[in-house]
C-alpha positions in Angstrom: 109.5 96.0 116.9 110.9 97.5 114.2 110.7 94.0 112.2 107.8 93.9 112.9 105.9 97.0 111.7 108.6 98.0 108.9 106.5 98.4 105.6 109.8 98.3 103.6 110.0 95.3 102.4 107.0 95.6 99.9 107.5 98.9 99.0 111.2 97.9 97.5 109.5 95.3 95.4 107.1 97.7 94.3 109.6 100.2 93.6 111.7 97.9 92.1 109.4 96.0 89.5 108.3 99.5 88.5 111.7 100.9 87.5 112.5 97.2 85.9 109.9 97.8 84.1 110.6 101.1 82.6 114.3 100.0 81.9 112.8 96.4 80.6 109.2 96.8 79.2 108.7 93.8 81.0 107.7 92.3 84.2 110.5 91.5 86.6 110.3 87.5 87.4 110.4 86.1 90.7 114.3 85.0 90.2 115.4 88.4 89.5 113.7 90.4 92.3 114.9 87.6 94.8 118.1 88.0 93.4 118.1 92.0 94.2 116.6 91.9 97.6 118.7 88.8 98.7 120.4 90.6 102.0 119.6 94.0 101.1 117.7 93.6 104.6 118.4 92.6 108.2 116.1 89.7 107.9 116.4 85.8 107.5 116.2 85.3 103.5 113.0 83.0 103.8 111.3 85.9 105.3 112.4 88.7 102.2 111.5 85.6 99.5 108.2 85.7 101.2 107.3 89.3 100.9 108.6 89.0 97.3 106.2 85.8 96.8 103.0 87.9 98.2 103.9 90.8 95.9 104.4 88.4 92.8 100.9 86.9 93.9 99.3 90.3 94.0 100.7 91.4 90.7 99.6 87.9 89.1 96.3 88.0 90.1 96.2 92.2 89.5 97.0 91.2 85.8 94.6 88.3 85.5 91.8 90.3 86.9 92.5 93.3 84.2 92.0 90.1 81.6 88.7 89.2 82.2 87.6 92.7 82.2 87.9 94.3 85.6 88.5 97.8 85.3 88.4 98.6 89.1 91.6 96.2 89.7 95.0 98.2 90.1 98.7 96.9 90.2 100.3 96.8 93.7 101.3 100.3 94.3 100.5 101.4 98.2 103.5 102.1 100.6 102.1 99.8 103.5 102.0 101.5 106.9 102.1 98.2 108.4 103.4 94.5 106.8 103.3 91.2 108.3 106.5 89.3 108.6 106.7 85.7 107.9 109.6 83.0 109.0 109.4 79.4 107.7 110.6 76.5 109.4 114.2 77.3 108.9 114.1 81.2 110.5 113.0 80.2 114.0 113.6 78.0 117.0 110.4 76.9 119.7 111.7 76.1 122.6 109.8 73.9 125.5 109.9 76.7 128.1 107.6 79.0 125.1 110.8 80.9 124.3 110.6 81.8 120.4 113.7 82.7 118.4 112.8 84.6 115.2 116.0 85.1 112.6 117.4 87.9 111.5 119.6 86.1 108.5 123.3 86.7 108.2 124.7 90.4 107.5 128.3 90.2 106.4 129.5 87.1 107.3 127.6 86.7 110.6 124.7 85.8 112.3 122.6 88.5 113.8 120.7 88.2 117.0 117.4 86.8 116.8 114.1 88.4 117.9 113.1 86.7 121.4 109.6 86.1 122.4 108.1 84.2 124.9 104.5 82.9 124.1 102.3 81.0 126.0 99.6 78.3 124.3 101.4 77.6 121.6 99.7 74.3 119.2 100.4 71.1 119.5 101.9 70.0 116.2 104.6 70.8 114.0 104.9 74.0 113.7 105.4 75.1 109.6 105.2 78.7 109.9 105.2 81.8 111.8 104.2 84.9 110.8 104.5 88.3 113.4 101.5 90.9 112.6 100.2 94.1 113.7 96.5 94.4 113.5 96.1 97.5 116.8 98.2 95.6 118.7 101.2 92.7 117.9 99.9 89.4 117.7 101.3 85.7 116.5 100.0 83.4 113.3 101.0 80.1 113.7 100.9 77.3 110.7 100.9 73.9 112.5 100.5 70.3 111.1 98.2 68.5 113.9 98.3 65.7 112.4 94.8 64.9 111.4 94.1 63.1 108.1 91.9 64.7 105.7 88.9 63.3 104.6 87.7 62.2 101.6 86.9 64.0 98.8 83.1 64.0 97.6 82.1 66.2 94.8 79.3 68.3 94.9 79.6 69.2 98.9 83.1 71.7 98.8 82.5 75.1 98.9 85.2 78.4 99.0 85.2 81.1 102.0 86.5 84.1 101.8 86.3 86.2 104.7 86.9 90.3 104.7 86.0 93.5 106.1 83.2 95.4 103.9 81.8 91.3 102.5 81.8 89.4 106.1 81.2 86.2 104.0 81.7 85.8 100.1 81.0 81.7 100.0 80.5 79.8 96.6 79.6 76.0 96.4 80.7 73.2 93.5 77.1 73.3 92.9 77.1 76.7 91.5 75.1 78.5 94.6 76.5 81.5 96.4 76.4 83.7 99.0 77.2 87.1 100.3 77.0 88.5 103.4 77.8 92.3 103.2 79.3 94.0 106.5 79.3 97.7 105.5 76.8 98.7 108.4 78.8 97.2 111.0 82.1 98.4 109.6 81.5 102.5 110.4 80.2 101.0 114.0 83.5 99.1 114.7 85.2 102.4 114.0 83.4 104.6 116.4 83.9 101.4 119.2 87.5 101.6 118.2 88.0 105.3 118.5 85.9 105.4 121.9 88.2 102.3 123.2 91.4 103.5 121.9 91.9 106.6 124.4 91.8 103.7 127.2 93.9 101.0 125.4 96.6 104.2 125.6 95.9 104.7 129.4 95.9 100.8 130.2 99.5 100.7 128.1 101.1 103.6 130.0 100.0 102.1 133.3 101.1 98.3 132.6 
């Protein structure tokens, strides 16, 4: 599990951009910090370029935010308790029985053993992507092509949905309308449910 729950990862790109950058004065690029985290970690490379690729994004759009003014914005800095773990098409294996082989790359010149799973209701479809997360308990995301053609584009009827925690639904339409739907009186209530269902998520564990 440790794969799974290991905040690491980030935390060396944060920690290495920031001393690049007071040896530097200058960002590190993505080459670069690929380049020093390639098998510095007991993971399949995809996996490591993929951490690098969400901290590049968050940097990128940190920076771009601080452009147009926002003061509240601040670089990636937090030492994660928990990060998800992505594997592309090349770090795992499905097989029919539901058995799932996740890579662990190569560590001096050999293959290390793979984390096993065995899943159950897997999608039908080519399967792009899987990523391994830890939201209370461990769970699966799976990125699937099913197949189905998109339809046509007509302008004036698309609209962007973003989903979160404190703004249930932040929505905006081509047509210039939007909406928010704000969550912050449910969020302290999902806490207390938690904290009242966790004490007997602990027994249910210890007795399964």
């Amino acid at each position: 599990m440790l794969v799974t729950v290991n905040p690491l990862w980030f935390g060396t790109s944060v920690y290495i951009s920031k001393k690049y950058i007071q040896n530097n004065q200058k960002w590190i690029s993505e080459s670069e910090l690929q380049k020093v985290t390639k098998r510095r970690f007991f993971l399949h490379s995809q996996s490591i370029q993929a951490v690098c690729h969400k901290y590049l994004f968050s940097r990128d759009a940190a920076y771009q935010a601080i452009q147009k003014g926002i003061q509240t914005v601040r670089y990636p800095y937090k030492k994660k308790k928990h990060y998800n773990t992505k594997w592309a098409k090349d770090g795992f294996r499905i097989f029919s029985n539901g058995r799932a082989e996740l890579s662990l790359g190569i560590q001096q010149g050999k293959h290390q053993k793979p984390i096993v799973l065995h899943t159950s209701d897997l999608p039908q479809g080519q399967i792009k992507e899987i990523e391994f997360c830890y939201d209370q308990k461990l769970y699966l995301s799976v990125s699937f092509e099913d197949g189905i053609q998109n339809e046509t584009y007509t302008s004036g009827k698309s609209a962007g949905v973003d989903l979160g925690e404190i703004h249930t639904i932040a929505s905006f339409c081509e047509t210039g309308e939007s909406l928010i739907i704000t969550g912050r009186k449910i969020r302290p209530r999902r806490k207390v449910v938690d904290g009242l269902f966790r004490p007997l998520y602990h027994w249910y564990l210890l007795f399964t």
